[in-house]
Residue, then its C-alpha position, 0 to 999 in steps of 0.5 A: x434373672x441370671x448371671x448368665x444374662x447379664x454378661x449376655x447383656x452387657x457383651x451386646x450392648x458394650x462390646x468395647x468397653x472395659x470390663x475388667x482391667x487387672x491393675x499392672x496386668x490384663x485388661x479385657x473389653x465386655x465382649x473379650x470377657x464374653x468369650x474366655x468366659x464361653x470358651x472356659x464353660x466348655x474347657x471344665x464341662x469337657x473336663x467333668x464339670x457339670x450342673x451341680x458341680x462345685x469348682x475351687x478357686x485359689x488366688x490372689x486378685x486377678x482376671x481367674x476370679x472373674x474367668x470362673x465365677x462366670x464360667x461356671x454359671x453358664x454350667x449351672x455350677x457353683x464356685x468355692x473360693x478358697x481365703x489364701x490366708x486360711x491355715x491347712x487344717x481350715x482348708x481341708x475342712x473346706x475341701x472335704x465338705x464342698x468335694x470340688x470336682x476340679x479346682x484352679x489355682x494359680x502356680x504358687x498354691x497348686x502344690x499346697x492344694x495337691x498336697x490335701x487330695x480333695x480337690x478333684x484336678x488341680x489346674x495351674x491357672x498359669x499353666x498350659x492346662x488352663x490356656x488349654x480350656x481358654x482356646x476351647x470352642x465357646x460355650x452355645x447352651x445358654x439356657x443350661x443354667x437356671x435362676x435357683x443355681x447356686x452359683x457361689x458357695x462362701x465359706x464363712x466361720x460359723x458359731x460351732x467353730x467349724x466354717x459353714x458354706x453359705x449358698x449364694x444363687x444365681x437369682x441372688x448374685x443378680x439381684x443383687x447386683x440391682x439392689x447395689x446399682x440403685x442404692x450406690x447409684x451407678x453410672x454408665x461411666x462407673x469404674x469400681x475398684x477392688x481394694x480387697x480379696x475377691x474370695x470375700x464376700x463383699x469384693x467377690x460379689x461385684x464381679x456380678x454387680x458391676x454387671x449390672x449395666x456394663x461398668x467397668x471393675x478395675x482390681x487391685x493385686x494388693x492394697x497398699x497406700x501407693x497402688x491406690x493412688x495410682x490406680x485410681x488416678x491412671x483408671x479414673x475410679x469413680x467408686x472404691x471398697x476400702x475397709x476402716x484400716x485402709x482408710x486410715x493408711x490412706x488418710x496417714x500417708x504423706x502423698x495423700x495432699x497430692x493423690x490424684x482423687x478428682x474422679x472418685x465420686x463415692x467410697x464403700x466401707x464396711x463398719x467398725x467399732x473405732x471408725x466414727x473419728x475417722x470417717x468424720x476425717x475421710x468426709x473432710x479429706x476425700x472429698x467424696x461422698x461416703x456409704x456405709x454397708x451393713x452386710x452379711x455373707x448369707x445376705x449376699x452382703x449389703x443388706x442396709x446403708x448409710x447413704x452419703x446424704x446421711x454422713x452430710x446429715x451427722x456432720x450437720x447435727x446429727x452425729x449419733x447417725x454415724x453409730x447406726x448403719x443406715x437404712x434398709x435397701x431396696x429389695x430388702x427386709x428387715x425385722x427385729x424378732x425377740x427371744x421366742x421369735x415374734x416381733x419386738x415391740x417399736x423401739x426395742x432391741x430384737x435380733x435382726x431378720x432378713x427376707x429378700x430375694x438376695x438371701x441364700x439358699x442354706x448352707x452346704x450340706x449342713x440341713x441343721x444349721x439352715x434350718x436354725x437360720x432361716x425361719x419361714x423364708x427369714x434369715x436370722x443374723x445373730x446381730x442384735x439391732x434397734x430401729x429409731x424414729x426414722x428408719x435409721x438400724x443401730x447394731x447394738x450387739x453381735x449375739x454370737x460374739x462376732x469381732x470385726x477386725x480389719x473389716x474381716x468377721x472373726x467369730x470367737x468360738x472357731x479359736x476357742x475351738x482350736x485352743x480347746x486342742x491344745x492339751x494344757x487348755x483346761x478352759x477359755x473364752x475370746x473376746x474382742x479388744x477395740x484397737x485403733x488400728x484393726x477396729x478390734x483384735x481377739x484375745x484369749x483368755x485361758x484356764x490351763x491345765x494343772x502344771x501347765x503353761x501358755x507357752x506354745x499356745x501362740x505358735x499352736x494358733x499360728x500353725x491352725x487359723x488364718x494369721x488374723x485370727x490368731x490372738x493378740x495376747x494369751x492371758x492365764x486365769x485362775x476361774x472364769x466370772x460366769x452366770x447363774x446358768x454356769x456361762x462365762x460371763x464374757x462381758x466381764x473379761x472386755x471390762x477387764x480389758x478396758x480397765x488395763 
């Protein structure tokens, strides 16, 4: 199974229905999106791209995500979207390590992205170059591409501090596909609503998923309280994303009692550590039903899920449900594994490993790695998690100290990686603070130099990492608690949090 065949499929089948409706911009029918798919194929290969090759992308929402992650599928190539959040520093790593051989950028980045000389070309995807590549003849080799391409490699922030680009296959981003239509049970009529960036994993994979059997994906520019409403009203949205801190916007707003919601009949979100009171209110307000996702980038996302059915269920009795993530989906496996990596025993907490046809390929480059990840066809998340009597997956812990915050990972040792630049750090440890607006939000505990102070360390982080990643609050220690081993002991600084 190929991407390459679905929108085939889809194009055949539903010609004039929407495929892709930009919200306040273009909108493209199946077939129309068939042919700037085909015509952009052949404007990168007569421009140097290849089976193998990588493309970079740069932009904020639009119809260009859904333009290039296509068309370099028909030509056995890979897209790397780049996170337009990312500070310079991260975005050069990026670049060095994927090599793309050309990278489209809408104008605002294109002179930002020039600047680094490791993109290959830039093409200004407003610009007459790209509407060049669109006027190309279409592309008729359809059988250049093969299931075990990979067709997008996202860059997600690894334990060693340094981003990892994760592989995700042609195969994978298809199966997926079918995996979601299953288990979220899509329609024919379906109209899915990107809330959020579509160089993150979980909206960038529904570009293919909502191939699946031809339904409509309708893309917000950027979220706000307003934008969602409207949309959702003017492009009778069936099913959305939203991530925990847009839920609870959407729930505060005063206009949310007259939003036009009828048609929404199922909402995505992804888990957080404060989110049980306010899922509790969204399945009271909404009106709609509810699926939580359990999911990692290396697992082309969603990998468990707790159905609709399930958030009646906690409702009616069972309010520990909502603690869990769900079960597993179809197409998908998971084990718990110990410390020497064989199986734990029923009910015990092991870390969770996953085999699917779904998982990546490995990561960019970077055999190590891979090979510490997948184990005899089985990815290792890192997660930590236990099974109850029914089925249900309850993530008891993140062994490599991931924090979500905002619905976005954010792994403790990439700042600690860039702090430990700074010449006053002697030392220091991040860790996650629960806040009732981001789910958790990093804060950085710092042994300084001799005579030195935390003063810079905030502006060093902002000129270094994505503004999300940047610490909360910087907080001088004279020693760190640590194990026996000599490690800091971490869950020694959250309790020093929780107590004030």
């Amino acid at each position: 199974m190929r991407i390459v065949d679905l929108l085939e499929r889809d194009a055949a089948l539903y010609p004039r229905r929407i495929a892709v409706a930009v919200d306040g911009g273009p909108s493209v029918t199946f077939a129309e999106l068939r042919d700037r798919v085909r015509r952009l194929a052949t404007g990168l290969e007569i421009a140097g791209v290849g089976p193998g090759d990588r493309v970079a992308l740069m932009a904020d929402n639009g119809l260009v995500y859904f333009d290039v992650y296509l068309a370099v599928a028909y030509l056995g190539a890979a897209a790397v979207p780049l996170n337009t959040q990312l500070a310079d520093p991260e975005l050069a790593f990026i670049l060095s390590n994927a090599e793309p051989s050309l990278t489209v950028a809408t104008s605002e980045f294109t002179e930002r992205l020039e600047a680094f000389g490791s993109t290959g070309p830039v093409v200004d995807a407003d610009g007459d170059a790209y509407a060049e590549m669109l006027a190309s003849e279409p592309f008729t080799d359809l059988d250049r591409a093969f299931e075990d391409d990979t067709a997008l490699i996202i860059y997600t922030s690894g334990t060693t501090g340094r981003p990892k680009g994760a592989c995700l296959t042609q195969r994978g981003l298809a199966f997926n596909g079918m995996t979601m239509a299953v288990v979220q049970r899509f329609r024919p009529d379906d109209v899915y609503l990107s809330t959020t960036p579509l160089y993150h994993v979980a909206s960038g994979t529904r570009v293919c998923s909502m191939l699946a059997d031809g339904q409509t994906h309708v893309v917000l520019r950027s979220f706000s309280p307003e934008s969602f409403f409207a949309a959702v009203a003017e492009h009778r949205v069936t099913i959305s994303i939203l991530v925990p801190t847009q839920i609870r916007r959407l729930l505060n707003h005063p206009g949310f009692e007259e939003a036009d919601l009828t048609n929404l009949r199922l909402i995505v979100y992804g888990a957080a550590p404060t989110a049980g009171p306010l899922i509790r209110q969204a399945h009271e307000r909404f009106g709609c039903g509810l699926y939580q996702a359990y999911g990692i980038t290396e697992g082309v996302s969603n990998i468990a899920g707790l159905l609709p059915e399930d958030h009646d269920l906690a409702m009616a009795g069972r309010p520990e449900l909502l603690d869990s993530c769900g079960r597993v989906v179809p197409g998908v496996r998971i084990e718990l594994h110990d410390e020497t990596g064989a199986l734990a025993a029923p009910g015990e907490i092991g870390e969770i490993w996953v085999k699917s046809e779904k998982v990546m390929a490995g990561y960019w480059r970077d055999p190590d790695q891979t090979a510490e990840a997948i184990v005899e066809g089985w990815l290792r998340t890192g997660d930590l998690g236990r099974f109850d009597d029914d089925g249900y997956l309850y993530i008891v812990g993140r062994s490599k100290d991931m924090l979500i915050s905002g619905g976005v990972n954010i792994y403790p040792s990439e700042i600690e990686a860039v702090l430990y630049d700074h010449p006053a750090v002697a030392e220091v440890a991040v860790v996650g603070r629960p806040n009732p607006e981001w789910g958790e939000r990093p804060v950085a505990f710092v042994e300084l130099q001799p005579d030195e102070s935390l003063d810079g360390l905030l502006d060093w982080c902002r000129q270094r990492l994505a503004k999300i990643k940047v610490p909360d609050e910087f907080i001088a220690v004279d020693s760190f608690p640590r194990t026996a081993t000599g490690k800091i002991r971490k869950v020694e600084l959250r309790e020093h949090l929780a107590s004030g």
